[in-house]
SEKETI-975474 format. One line per field, with one value per residue (C-alpha): x, y negated, z negated; residue in one letter. Coordinates in steps of 0.2 Angstrom, whole numbers, always signed. Last residue first. Layout:
<pts>
u [X / ...]
v [Y / ...]
w [Z / ...]
resn [A / ...]
</pts>
This chain:
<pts>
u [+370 / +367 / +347 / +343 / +343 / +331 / +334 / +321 / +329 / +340 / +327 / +319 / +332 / +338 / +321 / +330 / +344 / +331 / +323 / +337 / +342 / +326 / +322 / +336 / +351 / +338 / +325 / +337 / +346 / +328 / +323 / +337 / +336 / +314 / +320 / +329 / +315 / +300 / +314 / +314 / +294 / +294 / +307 / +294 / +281 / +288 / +293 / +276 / +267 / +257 / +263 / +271 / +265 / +249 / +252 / +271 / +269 / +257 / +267 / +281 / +269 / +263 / +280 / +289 / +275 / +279 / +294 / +296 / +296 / +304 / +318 / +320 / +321 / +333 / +346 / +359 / +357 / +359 / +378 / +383 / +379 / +387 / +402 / +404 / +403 / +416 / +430 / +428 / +417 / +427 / +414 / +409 / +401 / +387 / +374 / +384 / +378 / +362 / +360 / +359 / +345 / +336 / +337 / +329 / +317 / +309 / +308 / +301 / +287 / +285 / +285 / +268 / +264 / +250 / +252 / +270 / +278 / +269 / +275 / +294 / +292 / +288 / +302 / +315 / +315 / +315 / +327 / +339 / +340 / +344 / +355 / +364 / +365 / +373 / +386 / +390 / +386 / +399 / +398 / +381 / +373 / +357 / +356 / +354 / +344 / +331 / +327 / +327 / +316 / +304 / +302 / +295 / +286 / +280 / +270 / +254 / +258 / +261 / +244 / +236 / +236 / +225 / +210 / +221 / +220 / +234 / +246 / +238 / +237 / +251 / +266 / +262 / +258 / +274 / +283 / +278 / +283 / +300 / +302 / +295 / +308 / +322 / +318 / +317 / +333 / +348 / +338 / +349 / +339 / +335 / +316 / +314 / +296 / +302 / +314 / +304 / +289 / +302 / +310 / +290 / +287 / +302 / +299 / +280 / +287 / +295 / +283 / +272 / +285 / +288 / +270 / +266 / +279 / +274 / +257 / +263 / +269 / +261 / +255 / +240 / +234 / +216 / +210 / +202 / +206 / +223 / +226 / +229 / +236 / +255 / +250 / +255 / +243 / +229 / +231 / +231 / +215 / +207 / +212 / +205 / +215 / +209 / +206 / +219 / +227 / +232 / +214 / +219 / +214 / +228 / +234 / +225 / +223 / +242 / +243 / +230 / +240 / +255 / +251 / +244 / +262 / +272 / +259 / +263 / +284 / +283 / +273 / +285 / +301 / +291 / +288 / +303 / +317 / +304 / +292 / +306 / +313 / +296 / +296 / +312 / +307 / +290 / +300 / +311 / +319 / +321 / +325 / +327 / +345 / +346 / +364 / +364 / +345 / +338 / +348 / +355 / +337 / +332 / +345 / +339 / +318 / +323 / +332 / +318 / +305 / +315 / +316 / +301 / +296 / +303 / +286 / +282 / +292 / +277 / +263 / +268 / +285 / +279 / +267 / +277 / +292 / +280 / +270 / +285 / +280 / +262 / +264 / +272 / +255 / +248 / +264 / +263 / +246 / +255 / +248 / +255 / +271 / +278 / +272 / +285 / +298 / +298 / +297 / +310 / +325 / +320 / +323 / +340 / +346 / +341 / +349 / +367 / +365 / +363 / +375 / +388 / +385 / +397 / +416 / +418 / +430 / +419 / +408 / +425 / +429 / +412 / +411 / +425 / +420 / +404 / +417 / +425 / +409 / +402 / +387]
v [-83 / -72 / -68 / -78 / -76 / -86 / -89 / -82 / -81 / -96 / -105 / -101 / -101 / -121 / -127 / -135 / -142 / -151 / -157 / -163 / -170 / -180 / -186 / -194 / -199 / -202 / -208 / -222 / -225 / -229 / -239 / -249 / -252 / -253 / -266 / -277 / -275 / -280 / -296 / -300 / -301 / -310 / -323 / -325 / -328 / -342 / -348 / -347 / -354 / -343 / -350 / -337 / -324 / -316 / -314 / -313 / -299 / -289 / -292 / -283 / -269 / -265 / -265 / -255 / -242 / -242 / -240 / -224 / -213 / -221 / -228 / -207 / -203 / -217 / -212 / -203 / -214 / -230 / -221 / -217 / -233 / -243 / -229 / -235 / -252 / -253 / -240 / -223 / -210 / -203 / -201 / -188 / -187 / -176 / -193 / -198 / -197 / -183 / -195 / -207 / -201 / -197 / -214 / -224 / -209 / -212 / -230 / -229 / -215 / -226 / -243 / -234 / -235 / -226 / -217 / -223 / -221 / -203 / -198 / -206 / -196 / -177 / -181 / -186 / -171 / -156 / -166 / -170 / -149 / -147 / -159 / -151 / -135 / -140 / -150 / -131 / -128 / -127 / -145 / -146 / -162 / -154 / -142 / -154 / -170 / -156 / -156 / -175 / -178 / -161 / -171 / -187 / -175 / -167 / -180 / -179 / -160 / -161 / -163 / -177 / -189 / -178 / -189 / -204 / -195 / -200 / -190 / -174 / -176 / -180 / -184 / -169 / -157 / -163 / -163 / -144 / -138 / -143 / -137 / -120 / -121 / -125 / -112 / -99 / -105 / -95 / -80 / -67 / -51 / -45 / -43 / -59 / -60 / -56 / -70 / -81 / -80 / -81 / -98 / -104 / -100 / -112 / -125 / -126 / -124 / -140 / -149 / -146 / -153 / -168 / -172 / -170 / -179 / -193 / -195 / -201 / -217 / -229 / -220 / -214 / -207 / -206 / -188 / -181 / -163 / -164 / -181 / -175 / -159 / -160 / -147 / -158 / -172 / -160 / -156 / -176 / -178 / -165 / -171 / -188 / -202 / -220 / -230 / -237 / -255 / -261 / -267 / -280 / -288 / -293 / -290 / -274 / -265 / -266 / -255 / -242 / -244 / -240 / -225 / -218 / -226 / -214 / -199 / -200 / -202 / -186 / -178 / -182 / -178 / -160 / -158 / -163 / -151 / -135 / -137 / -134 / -119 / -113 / -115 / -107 / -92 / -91 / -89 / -75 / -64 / -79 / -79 / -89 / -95 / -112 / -114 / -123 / -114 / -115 / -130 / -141 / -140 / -145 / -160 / -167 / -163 / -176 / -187 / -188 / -189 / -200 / -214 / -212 / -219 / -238 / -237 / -245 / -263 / -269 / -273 / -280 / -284 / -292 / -302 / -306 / -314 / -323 / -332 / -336 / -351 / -350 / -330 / -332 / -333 / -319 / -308 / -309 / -302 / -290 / -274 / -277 / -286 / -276 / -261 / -267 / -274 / -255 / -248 / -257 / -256 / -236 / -236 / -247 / -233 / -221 / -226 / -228 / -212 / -205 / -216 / -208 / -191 / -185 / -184 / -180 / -190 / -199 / -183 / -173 / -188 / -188 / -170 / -172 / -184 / -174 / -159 / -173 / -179 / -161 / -154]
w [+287 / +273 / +268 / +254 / +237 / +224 / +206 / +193 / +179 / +182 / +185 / +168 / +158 / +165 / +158 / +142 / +151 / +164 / +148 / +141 / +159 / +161 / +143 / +136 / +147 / +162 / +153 / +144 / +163 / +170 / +155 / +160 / +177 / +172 / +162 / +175 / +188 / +172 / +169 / +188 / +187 / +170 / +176 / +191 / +180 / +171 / +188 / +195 / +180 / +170 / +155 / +144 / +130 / +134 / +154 / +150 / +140 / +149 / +164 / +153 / +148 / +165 / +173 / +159 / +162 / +181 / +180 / +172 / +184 / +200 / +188 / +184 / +201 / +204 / +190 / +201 / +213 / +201 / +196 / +212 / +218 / +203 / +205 / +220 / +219 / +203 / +213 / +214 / +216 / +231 / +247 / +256 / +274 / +276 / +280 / +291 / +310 / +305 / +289 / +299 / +313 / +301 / +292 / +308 / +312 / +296 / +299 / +313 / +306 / +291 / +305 / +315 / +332 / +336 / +356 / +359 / +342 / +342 / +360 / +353 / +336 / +347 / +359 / +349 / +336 / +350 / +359 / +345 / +340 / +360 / +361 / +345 / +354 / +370 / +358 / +349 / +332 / +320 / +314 / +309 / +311 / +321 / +306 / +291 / +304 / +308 / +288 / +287 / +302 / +294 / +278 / +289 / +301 / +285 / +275 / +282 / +283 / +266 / +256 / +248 / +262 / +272 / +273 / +280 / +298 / +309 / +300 / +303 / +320 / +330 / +318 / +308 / +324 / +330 / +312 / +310 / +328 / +326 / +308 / +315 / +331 / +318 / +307 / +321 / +330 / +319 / +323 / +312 / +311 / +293 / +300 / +311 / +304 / +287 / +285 / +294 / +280 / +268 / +277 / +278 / +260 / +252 / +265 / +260 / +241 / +245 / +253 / +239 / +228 / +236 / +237 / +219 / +216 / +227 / +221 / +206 / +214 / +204 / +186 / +179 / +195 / +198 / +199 / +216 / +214 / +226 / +220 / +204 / +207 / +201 / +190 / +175 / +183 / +183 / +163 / +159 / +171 / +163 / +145 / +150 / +153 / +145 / +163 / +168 / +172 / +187 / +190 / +175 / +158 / +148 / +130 / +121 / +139 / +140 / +126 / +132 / +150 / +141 / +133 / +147 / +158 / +142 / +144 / +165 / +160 / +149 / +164 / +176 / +166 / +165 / +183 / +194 / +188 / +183 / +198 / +208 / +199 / +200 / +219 / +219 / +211 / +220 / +237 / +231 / +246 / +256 / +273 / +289 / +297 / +299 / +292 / +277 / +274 / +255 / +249 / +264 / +271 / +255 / +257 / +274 / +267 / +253 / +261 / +274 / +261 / +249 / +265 / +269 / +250 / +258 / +266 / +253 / +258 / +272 / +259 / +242 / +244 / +261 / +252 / +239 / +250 / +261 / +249 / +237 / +228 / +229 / +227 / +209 / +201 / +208 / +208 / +188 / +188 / +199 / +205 / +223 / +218 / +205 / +212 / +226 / +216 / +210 / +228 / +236 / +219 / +221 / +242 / +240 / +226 / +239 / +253 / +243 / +236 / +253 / +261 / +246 / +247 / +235 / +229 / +213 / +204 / +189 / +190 / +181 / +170 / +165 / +161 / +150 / +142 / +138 / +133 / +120 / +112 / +112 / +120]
resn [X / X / X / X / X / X / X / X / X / X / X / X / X / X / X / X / X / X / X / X / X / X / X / X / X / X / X / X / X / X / X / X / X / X / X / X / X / X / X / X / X / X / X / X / X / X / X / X / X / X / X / X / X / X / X / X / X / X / X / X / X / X / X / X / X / X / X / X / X / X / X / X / X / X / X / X / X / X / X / X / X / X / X / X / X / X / X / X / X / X / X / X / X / X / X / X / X / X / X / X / X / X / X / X / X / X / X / X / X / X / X / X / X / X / X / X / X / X / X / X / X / X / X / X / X / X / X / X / X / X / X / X / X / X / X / X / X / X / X / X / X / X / X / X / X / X / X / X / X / X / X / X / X / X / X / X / X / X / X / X / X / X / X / X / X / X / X / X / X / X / X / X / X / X / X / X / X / X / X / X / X / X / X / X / X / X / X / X / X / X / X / X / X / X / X / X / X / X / X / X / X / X / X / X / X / X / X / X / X / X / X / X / X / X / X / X / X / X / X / X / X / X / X / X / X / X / X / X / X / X / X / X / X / X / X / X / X / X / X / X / X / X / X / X / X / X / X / X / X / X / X / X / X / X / X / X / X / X / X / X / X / X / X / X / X / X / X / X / X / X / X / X / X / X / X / X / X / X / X / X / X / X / X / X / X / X / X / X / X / X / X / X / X / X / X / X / X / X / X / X / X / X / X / X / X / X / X / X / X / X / X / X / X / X / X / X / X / X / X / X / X / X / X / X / X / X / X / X / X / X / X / X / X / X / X / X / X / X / X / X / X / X / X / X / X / X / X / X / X / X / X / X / X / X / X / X / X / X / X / X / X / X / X / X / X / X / X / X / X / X / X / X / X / X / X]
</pts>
């Protein structure tokens, strides 16, 4: 691309409108979950908790349920994707899963080599559980078929198992929407999809999320992504109020049985941003203005900061563990300096690895793009 068509481009993006809560909600979730790797795999953290016990241990424990806050964006804008309207039917489900595994696949597996690379560097100056074992070819190939934690891998990066969860729920949504289309045979049934998505976060929220052995697989994950999907339809303006009610009911009563048998905060907190996104979470706003175009501009980077921070972590504590005092405030500069640099890495990745590479795979979605049956 040219200088003067790339300015062009940013011209156009400097004035689109988006969705700015949901920028907003994400560049808060990213900034949670990197200071929260940094406090729980420290050795930083270890010497900065004497001085911030409280702070640390919360960063460490309570602030990862901050990734609820993806899986409820991320189910509120596939819905917005595959079904605007509700309706089922998707004539090419294994199109738009490839085309899915293509945007979040290859930028993962170039920031997976990077935090292998890094562990072995990491390995040279410190001594630490955060570090890796060296990866195995296996390990490598599972990883790029986001199937580690399925066949039992250890992850070479924090959050990894996020991807691979985000993209089965994705091709879950993908197949159920084909699997609907054909049940209703052409038909519309504007309520099948809902009623499905319904059913999925009860059993979800009521079984499978209450047993730790299926945290590799989506239903754990899908009364969360299924929140964010119900909050799509429900906040449609075409439908009428008695309709709406009835979407909020089928979503409320399912979370507030789970809240009262096992509480949990994700689920809480899940419920908290659906039920935002459902108030505001279509509204757009102008990119314009410094703050604005700060969020805008971190939103857009976010999945990449999720990627690569954790390699830019690992190295900077490996820095400060062989380079400076392991004082508290010594370490604490290193932990602010390791959120800093993962900002900027984040921005690097974005600008050179994430969207050539999503350029470079655009072929194959667009060979295989999806068409669903009209609303």
């Amino acid at each position: 691309m040219s200088g003067v068509a790339r300015g062009e481009a940013g011209a156009e993006d400097a004035v689109q409108p988006q969705f700015g809560l949901i920028n907003l909600l994400k560049v808060g979730a990213a900034q949670l979950i990197v200071l929260h790797h940094l406090a729980f795999y420290g050795p930083m953290s270890d010497h900065v908790r004497p001085l911030l016990p409280a702070l640390i241990d919360w960063l460490g424990g309570s602030a990862r349920i901050a990734v609820q806050v993806f899986l409820v964006i991320g189910g509120f804008l596939a819905a917005k994707s595959l079904s605007p309207s509700g309706q089922p039917g998707m004539d090419y489900p294994l199109g738009v899963i490839w085309r899915r595994y293509v945007k979040l696949a290859p930028p993962f597996i170039a920031a997976t080599l990077l935090a292998a690379v890094a562990s072995s560097l990491a390995a040279g100056w410190m001594s630490h559980t955060s570090i890796s074992a060296p990866a195995t070819l296996s390990q490598l190939s599972a990883h790029a078929l986001l199937l580690h934690g399925v066949l039992g891998y250890p992850s070479l990066s924090a959050g990894a198992w996020y991807v691979a969860i985000d993209f089965q729920l994705y091709a879950l949504m993908a197949l159920a929407l084909w699997l609907g289309g054909r049940v209703a045979g052409g038909r519309p049934r504007p309520w099948l999809m809902p009623c499905l998505a319904a059913l999925g976060l009860t059993l979800s929220l009521l079984y499978f999320n209450l047993d730790a052995d299926w945290d590799n697989w989506a239903p754990y994950f899908f009364g969360s992504y299924g929140l964010g999907m119900m909050a799509w339809w429900a906040s449609d303006r075409c439908r009428k109020p008695g309709a709406v009610a009835l979407l909020l009911a089928m979503v409320l009563l399912p979370v507030v049985v789970a809240l009262f048998l096992d509480f949990r905060s994700r689920v809480a907190l899940a419920l908290v941003v659906a039920c935002l996104l459902f108030l505001f979470g279509r509204a757009e706003t102008a990119s314009t203005g410094r703050a604005w175009s700060a969020v805008n501009g971190l939103g857009k980077i976010s999945y990449s900061v999720f990627l690569i921070h954790f390699p830019v972590c690992l190295l900077v504590n490996a820095a400060f563990t062989r380079l400076a005092p392991a004082e508290p405030l010594w370490q604490g500069l290193g932990m602010l300096t390791a959120w800093a640099a993962s900002l900027a890495a984040g921005a690097v990745f974005f600008r050179w690895v994430e969207t050539p590479l999503g350029r470079m795979f655009q072929f194959a979605s667009r060979r295989w793009s999806p068409r669903a049956v009209p609303a």
